[in-house]
N, C-alpha and C positions, 0 to 999 in steps of 0.2 A: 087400822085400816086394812082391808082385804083388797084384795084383788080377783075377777075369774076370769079364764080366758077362756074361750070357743074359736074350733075351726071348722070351717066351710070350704070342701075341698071342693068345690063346683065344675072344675072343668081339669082339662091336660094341661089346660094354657095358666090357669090361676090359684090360687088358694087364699082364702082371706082368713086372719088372725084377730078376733076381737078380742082386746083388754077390757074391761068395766072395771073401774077405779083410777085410783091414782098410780104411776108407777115412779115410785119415789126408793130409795133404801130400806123402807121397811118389805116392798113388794117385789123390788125388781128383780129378783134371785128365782121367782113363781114365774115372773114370764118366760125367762129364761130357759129355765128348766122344761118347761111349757114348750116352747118354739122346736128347742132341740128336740127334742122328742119326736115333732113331727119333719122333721129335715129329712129323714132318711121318704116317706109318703109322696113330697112333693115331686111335679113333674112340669113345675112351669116357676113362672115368680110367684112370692109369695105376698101378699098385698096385707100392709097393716091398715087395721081402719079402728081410727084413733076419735070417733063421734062419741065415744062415753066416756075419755080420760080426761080428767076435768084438769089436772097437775101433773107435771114433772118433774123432777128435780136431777143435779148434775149425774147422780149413780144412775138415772132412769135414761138418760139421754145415752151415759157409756156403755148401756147394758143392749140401746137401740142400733148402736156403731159397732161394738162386738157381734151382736146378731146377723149384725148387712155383712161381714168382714167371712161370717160361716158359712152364710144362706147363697153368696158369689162366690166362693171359694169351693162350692160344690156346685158352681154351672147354673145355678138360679137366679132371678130376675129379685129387687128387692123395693118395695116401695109404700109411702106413706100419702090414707087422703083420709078426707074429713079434720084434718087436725083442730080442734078449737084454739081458740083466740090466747088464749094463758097457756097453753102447748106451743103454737107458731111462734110467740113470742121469747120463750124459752129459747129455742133453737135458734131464733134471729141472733136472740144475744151472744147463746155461746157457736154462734156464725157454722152452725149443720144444719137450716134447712136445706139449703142446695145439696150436702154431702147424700144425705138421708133419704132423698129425690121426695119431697112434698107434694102434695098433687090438691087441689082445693076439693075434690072429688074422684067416682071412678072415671068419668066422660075424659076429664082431663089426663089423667092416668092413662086411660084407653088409648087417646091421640099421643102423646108421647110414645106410649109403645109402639107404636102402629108407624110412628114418623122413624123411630130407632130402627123397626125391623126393613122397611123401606131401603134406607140408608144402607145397609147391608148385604139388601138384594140387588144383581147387579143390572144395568138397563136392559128393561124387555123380559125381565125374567121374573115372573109371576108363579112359578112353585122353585124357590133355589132347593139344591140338595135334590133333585128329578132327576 
């Protein structure tokens, strides 16, 4: 099994990370490597979009938890959408959807972020850090 990843560094605010395959023990050490790579690039969160990972397995899941543990740890935003049905399920079970922040899409994505940044900013104050 292979794996390829691509990134889309679209804005200051985003980055999106696509895996195409499975990211199981035979793969997960390529995303890895993968990610870190571009950690030092980023300048906003970094957005998984997990629409072409058909499987997971437990090393893909801890390789997804060490990732969120580097990419917040250097001040970045970390999050997962599109996940398929044999993906979400994975993470039900071993109970990190929530941890991993899920998002059924980017719309939903978007609105959490948007309601987090909110929260943050203090009332009336529409550019903080002005």
């Amino acid at each position: 099994m292979s794996l390829t990843v691509t990134f889309n560094h679209e804005s200051t605010q985003n980055s999106t990370v696509q895996p195409v395959g499975s990211i199981t023990a035979a793969t997960a050490q390529t995303l890895k490597s993968e990610v870190i790579k571009q950690i030092p690039y980023l300048s906003g969160s970094l957005v998984f979009d997990l629409s072409h990972v058909p499987m997971i397995d437990s090393t893909g899941v801890g390789i997804l938890v060490n990732l969120k543990k580097q990419i917040t740890k250097e001040g970045h935003g970390f999050g997962m959408i599109n996940v398929q049905d044999t993906v979400a399920k994975a993470l039900e079970i071993m109970r990190m959807s929530e941890h991993l922040h899920c998002f059924v899409n980017r719309e939903e994505l978007d609105r959490y972020l948007i309601n987090i940044q909110k929260k943050m900013m203090s009332p009336g104050d529409d550019n903080p850090g002005t």
